[in-house]
Backbone bond lengths (Angstrom), bond angles and torsions (degrees), N, CA, C in turn:
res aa  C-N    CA-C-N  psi(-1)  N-CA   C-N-CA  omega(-1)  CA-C   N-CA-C  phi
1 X - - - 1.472 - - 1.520 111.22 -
2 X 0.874 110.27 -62.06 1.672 125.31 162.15 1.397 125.31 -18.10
3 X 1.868 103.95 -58.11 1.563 112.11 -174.88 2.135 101.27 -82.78
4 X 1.709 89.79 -21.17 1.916 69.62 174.46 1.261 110.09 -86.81
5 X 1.731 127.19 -18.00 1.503 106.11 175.54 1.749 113.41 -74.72
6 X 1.310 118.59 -7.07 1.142 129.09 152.88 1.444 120.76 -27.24
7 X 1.887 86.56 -92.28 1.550 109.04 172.57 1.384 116.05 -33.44
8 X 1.467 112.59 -55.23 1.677 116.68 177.55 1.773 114.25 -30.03
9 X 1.645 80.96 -44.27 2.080 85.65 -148.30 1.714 98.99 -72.97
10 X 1.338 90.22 -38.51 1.629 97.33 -178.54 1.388 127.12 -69.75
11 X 1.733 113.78 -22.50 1.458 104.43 151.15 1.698 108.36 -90.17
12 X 0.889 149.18 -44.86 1.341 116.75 162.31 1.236 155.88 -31.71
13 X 1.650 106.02 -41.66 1.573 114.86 137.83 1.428 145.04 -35.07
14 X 1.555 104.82 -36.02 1.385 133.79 167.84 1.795 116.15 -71.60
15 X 1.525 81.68 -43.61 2.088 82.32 177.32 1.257 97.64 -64.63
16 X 1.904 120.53 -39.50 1.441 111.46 -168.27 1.015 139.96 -81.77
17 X 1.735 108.21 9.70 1.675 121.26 176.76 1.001 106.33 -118.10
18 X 1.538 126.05 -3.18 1.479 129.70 172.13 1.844 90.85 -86.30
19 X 0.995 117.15 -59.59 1.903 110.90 179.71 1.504 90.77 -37.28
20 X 1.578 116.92 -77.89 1.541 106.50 -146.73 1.594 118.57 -66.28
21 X 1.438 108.57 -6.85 1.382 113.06 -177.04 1.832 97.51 -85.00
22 X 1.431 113.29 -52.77 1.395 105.24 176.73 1.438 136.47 -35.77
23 X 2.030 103.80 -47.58 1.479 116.61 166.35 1.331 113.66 -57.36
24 X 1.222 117.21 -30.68 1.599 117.34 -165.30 1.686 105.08 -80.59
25 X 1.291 117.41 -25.50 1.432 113.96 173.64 1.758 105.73 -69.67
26 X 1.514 98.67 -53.50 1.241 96.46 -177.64 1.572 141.80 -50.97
27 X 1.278 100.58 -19.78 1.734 124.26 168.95 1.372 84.68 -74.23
28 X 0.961 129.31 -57.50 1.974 134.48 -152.44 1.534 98.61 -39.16
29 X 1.268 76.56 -70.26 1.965 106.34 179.19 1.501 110.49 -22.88
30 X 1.388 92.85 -95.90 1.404 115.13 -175.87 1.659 110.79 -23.74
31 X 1.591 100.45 -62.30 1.842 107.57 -173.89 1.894 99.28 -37.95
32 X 1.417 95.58 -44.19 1.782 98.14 -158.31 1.613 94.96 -73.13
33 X 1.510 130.24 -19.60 1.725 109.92 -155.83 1.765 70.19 -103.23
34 X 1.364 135.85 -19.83 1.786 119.67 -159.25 2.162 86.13 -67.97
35 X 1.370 100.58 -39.22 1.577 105.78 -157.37 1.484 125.37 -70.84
36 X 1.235 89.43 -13.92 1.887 129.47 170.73 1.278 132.04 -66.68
37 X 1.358 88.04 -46.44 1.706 106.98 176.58 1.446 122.37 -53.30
38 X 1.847 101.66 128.39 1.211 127.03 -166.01 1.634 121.50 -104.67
39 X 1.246 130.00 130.97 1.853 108.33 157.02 1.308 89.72 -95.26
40 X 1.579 85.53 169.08 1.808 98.62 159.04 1.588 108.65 -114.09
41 X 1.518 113.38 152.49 1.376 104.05 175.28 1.573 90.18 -104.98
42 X 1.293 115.37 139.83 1.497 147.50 161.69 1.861 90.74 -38.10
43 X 1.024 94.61 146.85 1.489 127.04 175.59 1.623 110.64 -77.42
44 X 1.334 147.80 144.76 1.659 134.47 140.98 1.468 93.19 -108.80
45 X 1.805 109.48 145.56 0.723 99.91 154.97 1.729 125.34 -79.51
46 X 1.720 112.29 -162.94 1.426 102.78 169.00 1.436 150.64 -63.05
47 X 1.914 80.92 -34.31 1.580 122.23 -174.41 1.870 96.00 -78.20
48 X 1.405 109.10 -31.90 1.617 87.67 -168.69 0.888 117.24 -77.22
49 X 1.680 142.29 -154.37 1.393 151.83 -155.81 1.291 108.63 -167.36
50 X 1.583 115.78 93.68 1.423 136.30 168.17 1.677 93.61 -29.90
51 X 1.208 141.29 -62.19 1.517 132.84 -161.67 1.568 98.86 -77.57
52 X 1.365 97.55 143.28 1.416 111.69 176.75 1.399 107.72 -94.93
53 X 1.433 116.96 174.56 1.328 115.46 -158.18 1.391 95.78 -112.54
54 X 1.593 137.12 117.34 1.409 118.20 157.18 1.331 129.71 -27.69
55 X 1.295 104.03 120.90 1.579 114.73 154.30 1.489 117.07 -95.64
56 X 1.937 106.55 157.10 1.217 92.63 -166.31 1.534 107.69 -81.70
57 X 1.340 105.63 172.69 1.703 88.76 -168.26 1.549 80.42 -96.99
58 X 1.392 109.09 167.64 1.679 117.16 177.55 1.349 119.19 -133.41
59 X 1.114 140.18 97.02 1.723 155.11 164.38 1.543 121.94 -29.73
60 X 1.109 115.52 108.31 1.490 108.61 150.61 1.391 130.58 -33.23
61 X 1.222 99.82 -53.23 1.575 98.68 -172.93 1.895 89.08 -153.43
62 X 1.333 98.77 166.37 1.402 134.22 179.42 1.956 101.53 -44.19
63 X 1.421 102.16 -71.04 1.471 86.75 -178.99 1.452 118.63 -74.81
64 X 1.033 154.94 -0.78 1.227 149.00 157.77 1.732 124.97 -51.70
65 X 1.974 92.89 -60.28 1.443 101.78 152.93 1.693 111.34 -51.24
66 X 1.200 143.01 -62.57 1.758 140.49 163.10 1.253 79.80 -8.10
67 X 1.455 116.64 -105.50 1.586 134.38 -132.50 1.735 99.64 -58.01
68 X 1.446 133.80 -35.47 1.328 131.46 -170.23 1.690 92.50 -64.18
69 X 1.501 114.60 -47.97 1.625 108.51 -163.36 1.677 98.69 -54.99
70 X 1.493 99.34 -57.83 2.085 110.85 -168.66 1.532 96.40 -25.85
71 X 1.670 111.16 -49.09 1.350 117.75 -160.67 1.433 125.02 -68.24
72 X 1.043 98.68 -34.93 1.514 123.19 179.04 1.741 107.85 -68.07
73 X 1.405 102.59 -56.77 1.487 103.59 -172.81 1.484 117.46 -72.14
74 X 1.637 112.15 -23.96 1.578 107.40 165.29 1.537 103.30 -70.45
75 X 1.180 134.55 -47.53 1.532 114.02 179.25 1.504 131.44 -32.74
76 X 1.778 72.59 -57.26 2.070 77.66 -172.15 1.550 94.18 -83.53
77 X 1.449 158.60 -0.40 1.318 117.62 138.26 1.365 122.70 -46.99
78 X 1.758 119.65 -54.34 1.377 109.23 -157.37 1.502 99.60 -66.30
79 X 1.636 127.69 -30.76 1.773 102.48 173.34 1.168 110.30 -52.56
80 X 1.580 139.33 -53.00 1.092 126.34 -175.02 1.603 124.25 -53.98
81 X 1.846 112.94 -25.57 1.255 76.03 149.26 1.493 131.59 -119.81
82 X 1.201 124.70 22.00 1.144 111.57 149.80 1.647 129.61 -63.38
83 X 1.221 125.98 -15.41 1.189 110.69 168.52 1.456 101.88 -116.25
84 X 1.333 115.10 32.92 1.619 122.23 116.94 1.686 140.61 -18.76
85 X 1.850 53.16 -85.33 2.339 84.01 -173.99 1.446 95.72 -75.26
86 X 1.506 124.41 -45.29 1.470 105.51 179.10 1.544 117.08 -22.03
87 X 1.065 120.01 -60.29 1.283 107.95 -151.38 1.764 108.82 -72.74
88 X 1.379 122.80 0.17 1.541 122.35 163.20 1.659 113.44 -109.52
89 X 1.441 95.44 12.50 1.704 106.08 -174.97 2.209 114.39 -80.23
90 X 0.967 98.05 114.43 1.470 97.78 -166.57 1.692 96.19 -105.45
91 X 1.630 105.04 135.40 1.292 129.26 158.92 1.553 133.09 -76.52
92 X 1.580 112.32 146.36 1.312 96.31 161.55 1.066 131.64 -76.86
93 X 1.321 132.00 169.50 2.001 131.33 -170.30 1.270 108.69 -124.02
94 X 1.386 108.71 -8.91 2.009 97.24 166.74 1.655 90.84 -82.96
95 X 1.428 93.05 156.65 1.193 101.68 162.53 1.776 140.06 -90.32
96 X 1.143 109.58 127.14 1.616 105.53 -171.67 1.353 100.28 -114.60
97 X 1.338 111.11 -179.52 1.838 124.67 -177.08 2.023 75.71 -120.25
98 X 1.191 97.53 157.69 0.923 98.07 -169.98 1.997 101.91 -166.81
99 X 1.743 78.22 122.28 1.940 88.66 175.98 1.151 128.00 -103.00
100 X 1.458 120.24 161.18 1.271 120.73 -154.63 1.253 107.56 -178.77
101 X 1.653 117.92 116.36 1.331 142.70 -146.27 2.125 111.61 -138.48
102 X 1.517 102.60 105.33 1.363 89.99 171.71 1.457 124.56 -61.93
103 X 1.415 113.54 137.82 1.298 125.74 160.07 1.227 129.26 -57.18
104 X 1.349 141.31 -179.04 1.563 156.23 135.40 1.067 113.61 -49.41
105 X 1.453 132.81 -2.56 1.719 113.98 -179.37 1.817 100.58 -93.96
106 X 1.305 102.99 131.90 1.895 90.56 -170.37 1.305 82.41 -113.97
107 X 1.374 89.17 154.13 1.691 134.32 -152.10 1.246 107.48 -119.59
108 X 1.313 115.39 130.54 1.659 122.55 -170.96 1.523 108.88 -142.02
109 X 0.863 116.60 -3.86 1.666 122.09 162.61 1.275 123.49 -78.75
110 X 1.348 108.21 112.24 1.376 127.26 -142.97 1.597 105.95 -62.74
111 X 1.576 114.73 -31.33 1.746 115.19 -177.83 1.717 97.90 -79.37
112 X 1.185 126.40 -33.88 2.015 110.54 -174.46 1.302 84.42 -80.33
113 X 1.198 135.30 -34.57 1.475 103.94 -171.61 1.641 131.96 -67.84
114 X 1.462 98.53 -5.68 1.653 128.72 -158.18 1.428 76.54 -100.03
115 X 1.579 147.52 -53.56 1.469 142.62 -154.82 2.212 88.76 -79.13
116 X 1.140 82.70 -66.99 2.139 90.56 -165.57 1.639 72.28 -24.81
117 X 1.721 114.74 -82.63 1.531 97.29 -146.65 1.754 124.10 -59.25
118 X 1.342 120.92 -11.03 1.486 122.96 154.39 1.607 113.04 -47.35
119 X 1.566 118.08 -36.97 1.368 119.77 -173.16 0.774 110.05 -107.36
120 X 1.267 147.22 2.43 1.652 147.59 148.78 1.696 99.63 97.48
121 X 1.460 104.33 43.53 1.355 97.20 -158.68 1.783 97.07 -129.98
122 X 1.589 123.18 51.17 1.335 120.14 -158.12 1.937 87.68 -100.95
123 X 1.009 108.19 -24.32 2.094 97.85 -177.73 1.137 110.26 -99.44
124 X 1.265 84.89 155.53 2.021 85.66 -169.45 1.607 90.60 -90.98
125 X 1.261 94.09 147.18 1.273 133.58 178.75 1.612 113.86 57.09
126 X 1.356 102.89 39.22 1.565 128.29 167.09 1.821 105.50 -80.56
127 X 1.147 137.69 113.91 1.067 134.53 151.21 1.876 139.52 -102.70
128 X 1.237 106.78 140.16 1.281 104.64 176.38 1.819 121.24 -144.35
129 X 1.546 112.09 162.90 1.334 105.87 -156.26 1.711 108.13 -97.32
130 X 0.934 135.42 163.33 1.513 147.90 -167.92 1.018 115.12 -116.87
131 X 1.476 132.81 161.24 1.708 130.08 116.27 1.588 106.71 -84.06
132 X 1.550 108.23 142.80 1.690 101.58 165.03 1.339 109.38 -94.00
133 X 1.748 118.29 59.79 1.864 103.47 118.65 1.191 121.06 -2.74
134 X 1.773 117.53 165.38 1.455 118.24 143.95 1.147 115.33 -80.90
135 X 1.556 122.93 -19.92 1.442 96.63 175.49 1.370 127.33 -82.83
136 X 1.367 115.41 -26.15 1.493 114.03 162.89 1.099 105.20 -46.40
137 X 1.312 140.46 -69.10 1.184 151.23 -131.74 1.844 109.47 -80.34
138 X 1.472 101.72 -46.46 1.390 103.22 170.49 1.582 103.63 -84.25
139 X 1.398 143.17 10.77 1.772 133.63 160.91 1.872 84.71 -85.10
140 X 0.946 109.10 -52.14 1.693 106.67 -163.41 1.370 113.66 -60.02
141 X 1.735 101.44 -29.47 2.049 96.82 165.20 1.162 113.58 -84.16
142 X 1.498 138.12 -8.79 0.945 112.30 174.22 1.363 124.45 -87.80
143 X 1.318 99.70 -11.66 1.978 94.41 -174.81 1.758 98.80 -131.51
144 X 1.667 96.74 59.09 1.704 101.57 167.73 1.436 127.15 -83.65
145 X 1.370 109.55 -15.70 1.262 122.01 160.12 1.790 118.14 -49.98
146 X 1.243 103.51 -31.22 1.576 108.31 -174.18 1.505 95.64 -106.63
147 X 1.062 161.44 -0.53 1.289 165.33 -106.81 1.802 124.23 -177.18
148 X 1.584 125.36 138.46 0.958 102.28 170.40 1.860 100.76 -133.15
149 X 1.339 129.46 136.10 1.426 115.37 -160.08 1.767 104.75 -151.85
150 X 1.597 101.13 137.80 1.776 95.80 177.99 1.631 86.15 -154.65
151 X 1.039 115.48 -169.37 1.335 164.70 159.93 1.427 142.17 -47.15
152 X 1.461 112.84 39.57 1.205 130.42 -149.73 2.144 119.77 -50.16
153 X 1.073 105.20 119.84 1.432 103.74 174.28 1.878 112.20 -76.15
154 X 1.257 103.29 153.84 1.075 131.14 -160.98 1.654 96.10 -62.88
155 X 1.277 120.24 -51.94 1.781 113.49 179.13 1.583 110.05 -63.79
156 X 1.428 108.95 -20.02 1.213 102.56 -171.45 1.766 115.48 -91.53
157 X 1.650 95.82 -37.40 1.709 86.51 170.83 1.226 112.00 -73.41
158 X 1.366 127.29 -34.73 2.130 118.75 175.20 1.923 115.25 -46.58
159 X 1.480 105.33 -35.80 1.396 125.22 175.53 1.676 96.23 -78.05
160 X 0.823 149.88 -78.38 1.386 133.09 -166.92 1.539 100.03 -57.12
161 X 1.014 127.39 -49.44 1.950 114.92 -161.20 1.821 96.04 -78.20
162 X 1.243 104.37 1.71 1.798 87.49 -176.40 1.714 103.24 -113.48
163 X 1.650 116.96 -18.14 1.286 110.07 173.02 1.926 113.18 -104.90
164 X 1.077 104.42 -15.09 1.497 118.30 169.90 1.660 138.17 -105.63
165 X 1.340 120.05 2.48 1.162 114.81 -155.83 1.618 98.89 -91.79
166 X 1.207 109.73 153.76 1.553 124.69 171.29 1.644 105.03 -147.06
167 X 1.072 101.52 110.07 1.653 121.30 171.27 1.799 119.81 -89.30
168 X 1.745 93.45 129.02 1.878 97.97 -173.93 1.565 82.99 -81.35
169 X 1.220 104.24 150.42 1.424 131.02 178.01 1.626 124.11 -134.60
170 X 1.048 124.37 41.93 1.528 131.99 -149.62 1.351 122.40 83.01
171 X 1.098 138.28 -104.96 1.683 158.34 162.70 1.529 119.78 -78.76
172 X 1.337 113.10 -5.57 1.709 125.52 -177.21 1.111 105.54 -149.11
173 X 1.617 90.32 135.51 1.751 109.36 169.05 1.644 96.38 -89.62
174 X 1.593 95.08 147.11 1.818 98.91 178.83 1.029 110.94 -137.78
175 X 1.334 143.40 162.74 1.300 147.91 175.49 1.177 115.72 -65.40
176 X 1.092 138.75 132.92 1.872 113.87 177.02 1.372 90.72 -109.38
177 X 1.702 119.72 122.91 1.067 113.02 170.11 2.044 98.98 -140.33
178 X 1.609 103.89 30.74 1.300 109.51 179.70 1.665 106.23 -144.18
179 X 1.347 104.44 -179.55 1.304 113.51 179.86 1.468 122.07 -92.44
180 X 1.813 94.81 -26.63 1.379 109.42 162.00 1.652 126.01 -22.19
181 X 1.708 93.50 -78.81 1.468 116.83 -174.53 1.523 121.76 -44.93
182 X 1.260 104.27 -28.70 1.915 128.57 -170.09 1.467 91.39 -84.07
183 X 1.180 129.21 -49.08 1.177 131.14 -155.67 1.699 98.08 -85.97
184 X 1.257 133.74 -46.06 1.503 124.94 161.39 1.284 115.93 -51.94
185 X 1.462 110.05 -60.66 1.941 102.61 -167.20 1.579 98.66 -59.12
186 X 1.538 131.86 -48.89 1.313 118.77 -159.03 1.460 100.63 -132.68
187 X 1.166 127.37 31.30 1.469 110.61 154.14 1.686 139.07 -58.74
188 X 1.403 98.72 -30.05 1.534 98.52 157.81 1.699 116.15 -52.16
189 X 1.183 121.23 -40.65 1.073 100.83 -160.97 1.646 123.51 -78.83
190 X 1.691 99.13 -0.44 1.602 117.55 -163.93 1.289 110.06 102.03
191 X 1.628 137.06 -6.28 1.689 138.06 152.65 1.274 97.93 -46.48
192 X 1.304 138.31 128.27 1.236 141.79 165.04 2.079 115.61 -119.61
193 X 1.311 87.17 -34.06 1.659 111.86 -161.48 1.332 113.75 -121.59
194 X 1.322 127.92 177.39 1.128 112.28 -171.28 2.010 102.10 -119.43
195 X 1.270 105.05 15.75 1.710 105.76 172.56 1.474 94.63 -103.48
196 X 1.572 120.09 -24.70 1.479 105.75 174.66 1.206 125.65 -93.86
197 X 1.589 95.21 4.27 1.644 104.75 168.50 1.789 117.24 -69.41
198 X 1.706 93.84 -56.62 1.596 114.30 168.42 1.342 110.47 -70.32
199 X 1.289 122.11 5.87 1.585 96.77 166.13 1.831 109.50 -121.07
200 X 1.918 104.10 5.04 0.874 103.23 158.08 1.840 130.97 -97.44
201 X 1.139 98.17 -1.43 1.613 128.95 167.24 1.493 107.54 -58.85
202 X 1.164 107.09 -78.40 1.620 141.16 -170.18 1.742 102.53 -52.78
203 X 1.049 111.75 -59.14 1.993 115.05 -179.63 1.574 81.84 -86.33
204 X 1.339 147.11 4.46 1.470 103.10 178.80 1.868 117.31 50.77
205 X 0.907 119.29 36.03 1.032 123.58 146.96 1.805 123.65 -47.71
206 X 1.716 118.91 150.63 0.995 143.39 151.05 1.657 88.78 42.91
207 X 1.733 111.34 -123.37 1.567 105.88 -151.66 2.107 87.75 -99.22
208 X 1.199 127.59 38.32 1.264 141.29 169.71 1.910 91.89 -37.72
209 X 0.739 139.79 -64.23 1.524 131.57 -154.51 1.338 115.28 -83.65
210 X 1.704 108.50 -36.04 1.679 115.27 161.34 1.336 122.77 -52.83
211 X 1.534 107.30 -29.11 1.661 123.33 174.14 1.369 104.93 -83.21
212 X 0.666 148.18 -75.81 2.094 144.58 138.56 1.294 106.29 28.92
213 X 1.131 91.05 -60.71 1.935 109.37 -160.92 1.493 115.80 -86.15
214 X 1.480 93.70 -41.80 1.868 99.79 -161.98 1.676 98.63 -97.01
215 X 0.757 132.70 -27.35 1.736 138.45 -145.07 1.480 108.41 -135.35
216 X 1.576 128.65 -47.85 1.516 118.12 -175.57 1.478 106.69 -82.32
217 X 1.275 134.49 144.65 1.604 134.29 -169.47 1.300 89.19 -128.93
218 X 1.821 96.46 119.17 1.287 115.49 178.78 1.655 118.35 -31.28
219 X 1.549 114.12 139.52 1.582 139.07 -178.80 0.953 117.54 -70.92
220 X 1.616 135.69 113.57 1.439 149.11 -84.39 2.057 74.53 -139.21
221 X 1.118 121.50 116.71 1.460 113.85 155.44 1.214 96.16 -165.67
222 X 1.695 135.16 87.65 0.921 130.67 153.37 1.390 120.43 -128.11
223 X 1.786 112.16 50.97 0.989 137.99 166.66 1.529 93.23 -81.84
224 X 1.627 144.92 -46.87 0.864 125.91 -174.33 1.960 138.08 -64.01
225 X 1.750 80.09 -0.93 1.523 105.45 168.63 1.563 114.67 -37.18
226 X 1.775 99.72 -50.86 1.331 96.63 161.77 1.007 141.67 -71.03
227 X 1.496 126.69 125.64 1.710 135.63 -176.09 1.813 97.84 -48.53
228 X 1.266 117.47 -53.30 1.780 82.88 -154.82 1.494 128.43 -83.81
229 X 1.789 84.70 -5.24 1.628 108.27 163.45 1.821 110.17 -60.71
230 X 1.330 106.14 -44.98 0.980 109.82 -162.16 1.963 116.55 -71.08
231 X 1.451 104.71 -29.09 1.159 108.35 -172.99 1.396 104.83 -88.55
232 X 1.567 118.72 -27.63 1.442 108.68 171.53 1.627 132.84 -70.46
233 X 1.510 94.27 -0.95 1.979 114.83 161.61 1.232 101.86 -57.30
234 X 1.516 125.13 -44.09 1.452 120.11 -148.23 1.942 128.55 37.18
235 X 1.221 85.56 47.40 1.665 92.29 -179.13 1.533 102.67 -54.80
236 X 1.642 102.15 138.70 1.304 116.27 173.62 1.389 114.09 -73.71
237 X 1.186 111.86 -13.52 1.936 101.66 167.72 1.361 115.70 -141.97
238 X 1.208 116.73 178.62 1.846 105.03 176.65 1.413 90.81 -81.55
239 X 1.439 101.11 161.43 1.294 103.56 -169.33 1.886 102.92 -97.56
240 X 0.952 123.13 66.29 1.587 130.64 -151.05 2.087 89.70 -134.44
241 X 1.147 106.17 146.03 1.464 102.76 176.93 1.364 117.73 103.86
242 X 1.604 82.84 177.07 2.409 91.17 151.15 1.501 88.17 -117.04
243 X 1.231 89.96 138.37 1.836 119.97 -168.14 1.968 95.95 -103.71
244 X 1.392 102.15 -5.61 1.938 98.30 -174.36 1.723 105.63 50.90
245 X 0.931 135.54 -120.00 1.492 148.26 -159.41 1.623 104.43 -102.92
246 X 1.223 150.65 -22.95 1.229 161.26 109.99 1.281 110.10 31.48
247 X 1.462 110.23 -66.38 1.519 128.21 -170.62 1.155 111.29 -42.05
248 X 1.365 110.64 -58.38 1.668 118.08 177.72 0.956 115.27 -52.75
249 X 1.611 139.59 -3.82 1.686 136.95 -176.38 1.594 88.70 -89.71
250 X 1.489 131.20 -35.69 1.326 152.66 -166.73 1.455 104.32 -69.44
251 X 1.277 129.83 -58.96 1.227 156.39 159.15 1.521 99.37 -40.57
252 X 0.738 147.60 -94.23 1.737 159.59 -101.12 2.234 85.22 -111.78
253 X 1.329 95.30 0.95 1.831 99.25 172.16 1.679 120.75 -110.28
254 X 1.649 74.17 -29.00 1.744 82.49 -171.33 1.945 119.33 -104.15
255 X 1.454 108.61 -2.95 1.327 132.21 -166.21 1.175 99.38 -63.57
């Protein structure tokens, strides 16, 4: 009796390190295929045309079309006058990195909508990082109405590029969560790492804005899409404007 409750325990033991060894691969796994994971970006061809072609928009009824025109025609006044005042509008000359995130107010005036998509800034609550150039700086005044933009501090851009970043890499956007990836896209340039990535972000260093533009894919927060998410932020301002140093109170909620 003895040697079969033996036998029992000792193949049971065996089923039970084959289970716990199995789960333990299976966590293994997963971590390595979660860390893997790829998009693809869609192809254009040569012949096509990144801009889409207006369609006409089409009305239910009579006053709806009303209220779309009202809407339309206050827009394109206020561009007209914002690039008004542009021309007595003065910049700063140190250089900052500088963020900048569409809002909820949607935009139907056909020239800001032509700038958002220059700035990669067509979803609301899509964000992406800058140099303040004048030309950034004057696309970003002109369509602040749709826009919210300041002056990013140094804890705050290392914290966004280390919990948010996704790098284009040819045909796939990827997570960058190594030194690897930094070291392929920009090792020529002396990027090797990913603190000299963020500290070449942050000073705007060397080709800092070509990397901005060509390689970082706008910062994913359109969880705040939702209203009750959104009101339980209690943001201290609308998020509409250049906020200057502000932003980072904005930032340091939504990170």
């Amino acid at each position: 009796m003895n040697k079969g409750k033996q036998n029992k325990k000792a193949i049971n033991n065996k089923i039970g390190n084959k289970k716990k060894k199995h789960v333990k691969f299976k966590r293994v796994k997963k971590v390595q295929f979660k860390g893997e994971k790829k998009i693809l970006i869609k192809k254009v061809k040569n012949d096509q045309t990144i801009k889409k072609t207006q369609k006409k928009r089409k009305f239910s009824t009579a006053y709806k079309k009303k209220e779309y025109e009202k809407k339309l025609q206050k827009q394109e006044n206020e561009y007209v006058n914002l690039k008004n005042q542009l021309e007595n509008e003065q910049f700063d000359d140190n250089i900052h990195c500088v963020f900048a995130m569409k809002n909820n107010v949607d935009c139907i005036n056909p020239k800001s909508k032509e700038i958002l998509q220059e700035l990669n800034l067509q979803e609301a609550f899509k964000g992406v990082l800058l140099v303040n150039n004048k030309e950034n700086m004057e696309k970003l005044f002109l369509v602040k109405p749709y826009i919210c933009y300041g002056y990013l501090k140094k804890y705050n851009c290392y914290n966004l590029l280390e919990k948010k970043l996704y790098l284009k890499d040819n045909e796939e956007i990827k997570r960058c969560d190594s030194n690897k990836l930094i070291e392929k896209l920009f090792g020529n340039e002396g990027i090797n790492s990913f603190p000299l990535f963020c500290e070449n972000i942050f000073k705007c260093k060397n080709n800092a804005d070509k990397i901005m533009k060509e390689y970082i894919i706008p910062f994913d927060f359109s969880f705040l899409k939702n209203s009750t998410t959104f009101d339980f932020l209690q943001f201290k301002n609308d998020l509409v404007g250049f906020m200057k140093d502000e932003i980072n109170d904005v930032l340091e909620k939504i990170i």
